[in-house]
C-alpha positions as CSV (number, residue, x, y, z in Angstrom):
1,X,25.1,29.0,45.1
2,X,22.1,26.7,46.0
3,X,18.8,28.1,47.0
4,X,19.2,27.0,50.8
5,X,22.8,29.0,51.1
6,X,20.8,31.8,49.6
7,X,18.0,31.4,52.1
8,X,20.9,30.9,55.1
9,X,22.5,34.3,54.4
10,X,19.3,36.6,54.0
11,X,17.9,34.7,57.5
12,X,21.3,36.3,58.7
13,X,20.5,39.9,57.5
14,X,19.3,42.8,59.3
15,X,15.5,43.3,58.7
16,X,16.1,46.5,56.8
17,X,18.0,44.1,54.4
18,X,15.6,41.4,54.0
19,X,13.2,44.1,53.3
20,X,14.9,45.7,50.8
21,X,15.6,42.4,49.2
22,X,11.9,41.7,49.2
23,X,10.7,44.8,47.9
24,X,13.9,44.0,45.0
25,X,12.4,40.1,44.6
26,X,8.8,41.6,44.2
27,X,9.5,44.2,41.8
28,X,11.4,41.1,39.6
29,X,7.9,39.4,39.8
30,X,6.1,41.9,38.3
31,X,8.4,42.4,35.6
32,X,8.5,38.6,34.6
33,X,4.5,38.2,35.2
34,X,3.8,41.6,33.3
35,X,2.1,43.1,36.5
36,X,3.8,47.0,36.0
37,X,2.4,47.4,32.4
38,X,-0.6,46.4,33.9
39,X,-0.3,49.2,37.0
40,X,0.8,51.3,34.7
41,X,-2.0,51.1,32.4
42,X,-4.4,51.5,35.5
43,X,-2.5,54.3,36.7
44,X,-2.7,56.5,33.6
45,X,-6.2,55.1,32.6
46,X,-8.1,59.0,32.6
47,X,-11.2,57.2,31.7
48,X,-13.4,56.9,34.2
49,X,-15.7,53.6,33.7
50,X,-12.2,52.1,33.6
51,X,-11.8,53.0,37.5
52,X,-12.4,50.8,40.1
53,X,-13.6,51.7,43.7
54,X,-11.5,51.9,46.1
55,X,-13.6,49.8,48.5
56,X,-13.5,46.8,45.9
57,X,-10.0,47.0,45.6
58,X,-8.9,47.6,49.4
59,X,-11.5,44.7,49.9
60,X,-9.8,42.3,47.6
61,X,-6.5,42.8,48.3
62,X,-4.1,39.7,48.9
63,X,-6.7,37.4,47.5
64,X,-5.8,35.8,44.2
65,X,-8.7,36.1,41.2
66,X,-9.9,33.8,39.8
């Protein structure tokens, strides 16, 4: 199946669908860039210089680092 059949049928899906596949496509990124064992590691991180604020991080969301 090519990419633009693939892209034809989920245009053709109900918005709960597409969602579902996005969050599904998303959480395959992660895995293959090594982002959850990063968010993990955050997550269970009881050290506290290791925390960030939230300010910083709700300020720098969706922008890429460098």
């Amino acid at each position: 199946m090519s990419i633009a059949t693939l892209q034809q049928e989920v245009q053709a899906l109900p918005a709960e669908d597409q969602d579902k596949l996005a969050a599904f496509l998303l959480s395959l990124r992660m895995k293959r860039d090594g982002l959850l064992e990063e968010i993990s590691r955050r997550l269970d991180d009881r050290d506290p210089s290791g925390w960030v604020e939230w300010n910083a991080v709700k300020g720098s969301a969706g922008k890429k680092s460098a």
